[in-house]
C-alpha positions in Angstrom: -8.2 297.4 317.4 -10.9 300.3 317.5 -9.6 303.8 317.7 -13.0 305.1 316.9 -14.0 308.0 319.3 -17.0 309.7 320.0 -16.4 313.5 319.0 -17.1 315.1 322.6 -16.4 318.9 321.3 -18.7 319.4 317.9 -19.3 323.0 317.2 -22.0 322.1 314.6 -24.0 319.3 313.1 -21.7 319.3 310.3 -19.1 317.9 312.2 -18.4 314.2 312.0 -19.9 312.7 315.3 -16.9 310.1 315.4 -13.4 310.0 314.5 -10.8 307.3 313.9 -7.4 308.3 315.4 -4.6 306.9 313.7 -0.6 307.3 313.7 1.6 307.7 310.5 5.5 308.3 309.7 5.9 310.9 307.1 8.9 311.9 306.2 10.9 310.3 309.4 8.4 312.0 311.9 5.4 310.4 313.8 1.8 312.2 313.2 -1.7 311.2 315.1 -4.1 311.8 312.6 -8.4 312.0 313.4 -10.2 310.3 310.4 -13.9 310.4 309.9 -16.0 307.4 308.9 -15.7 308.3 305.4 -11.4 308.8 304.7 -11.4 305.8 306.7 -13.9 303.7 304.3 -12.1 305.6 301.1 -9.1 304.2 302.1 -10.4 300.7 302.7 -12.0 300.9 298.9 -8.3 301.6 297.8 -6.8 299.0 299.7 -8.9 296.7 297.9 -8.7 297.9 294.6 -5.2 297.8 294.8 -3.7 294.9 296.5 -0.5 295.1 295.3 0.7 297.6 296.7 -0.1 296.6 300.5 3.5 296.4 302.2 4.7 292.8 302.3 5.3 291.3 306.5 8.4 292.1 307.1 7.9 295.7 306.0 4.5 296.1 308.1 6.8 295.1 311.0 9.4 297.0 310.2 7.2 300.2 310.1 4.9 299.1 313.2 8.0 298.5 315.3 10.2 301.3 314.2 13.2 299.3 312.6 
């Protein structure tokens, strides 16, 4: 799936021309969250530096669906 959208509204070239919008539970409450490029390819570098810790099936369903 790409989320990736084209930041419409940038007040200044600093700004990240794209962001990735994304949706986490913290704390039992939903939050939509705009990454840029680069928190989205830090946490890719983690992911795979770290394998063990990605959630097995059943919990990736469990958090996608909300049971």
């Amino acid at each position: 799936m790409d989320s990736r959208v084209q930041n419409s509204g940038r007040k200044s070239e600093r700004e990240a021309k794209n962001y990735w919008h994304s949706k986490v539970r913290y704390d039992g409450k939903i939050y939509h969250l705009l990454l840029t490029d680069t928190e989205v390819n830090r946490g890719i570098d983690r992911m795979n530096k770290n394998p063990e810790d990605y959630p097995s099936l059943w919990k990736r369903l469990r958090l996608t669906f909300g049971i």
